[in-house]
N, C-alpha and C positions, 0 to 999 in steps of 0.2 A: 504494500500500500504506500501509496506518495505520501509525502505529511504538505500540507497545508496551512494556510498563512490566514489569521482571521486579525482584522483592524477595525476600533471601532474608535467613532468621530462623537463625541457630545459636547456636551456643555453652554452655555448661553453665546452670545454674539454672532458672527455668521461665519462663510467659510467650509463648514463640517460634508456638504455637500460636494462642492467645489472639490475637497481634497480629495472625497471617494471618488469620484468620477473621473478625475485627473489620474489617481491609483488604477482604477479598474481598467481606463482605455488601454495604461502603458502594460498592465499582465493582460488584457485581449491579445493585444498586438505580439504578442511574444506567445501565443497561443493556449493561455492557462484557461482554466474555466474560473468565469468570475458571478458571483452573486450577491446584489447590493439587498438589504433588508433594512428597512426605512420606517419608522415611527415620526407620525407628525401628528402636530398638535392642531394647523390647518394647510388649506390646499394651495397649493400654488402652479395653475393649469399650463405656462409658460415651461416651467420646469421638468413635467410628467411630460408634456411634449418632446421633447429632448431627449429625454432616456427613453423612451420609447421607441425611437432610432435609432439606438445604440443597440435594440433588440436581435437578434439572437444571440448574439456575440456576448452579451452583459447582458444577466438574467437581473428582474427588477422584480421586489415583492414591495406593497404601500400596506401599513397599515395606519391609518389613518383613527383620532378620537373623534367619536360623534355627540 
């Protein structure tokens, strides 16, 4: 079995996004499988558009507070 690389982005201000997404394209592009897992407090439709085209390549889960 390969080992596996997990990084997680919190904490208040902005950014935390940005850094996963900048992560995830550079291990795509080198062939790794990546999967972003996203907790949000609310929705931001600019952004879901985005990684959404990054799809197959960088799998995207949202889970979103209602």
């Amino acid at each position: 079995m390969k080992t596996g690389l997990i990084q997680i982005y919190c904490g208040d201000g902005r950014g935390k996004t940005t850094a996963a997404i900048g992560q995830a394209i550079r291990a795509a592009s080198q062939g790794k499988t990546v999967t972003i897992i996203q907790f949000l407090k609310g929705r931001n439709e600019e952004e879901l558009n985005f990684i959404k085209r990054l799809e197959p390549e960088i799998k995207l889960f949202r889970f979103e507070k209602s």
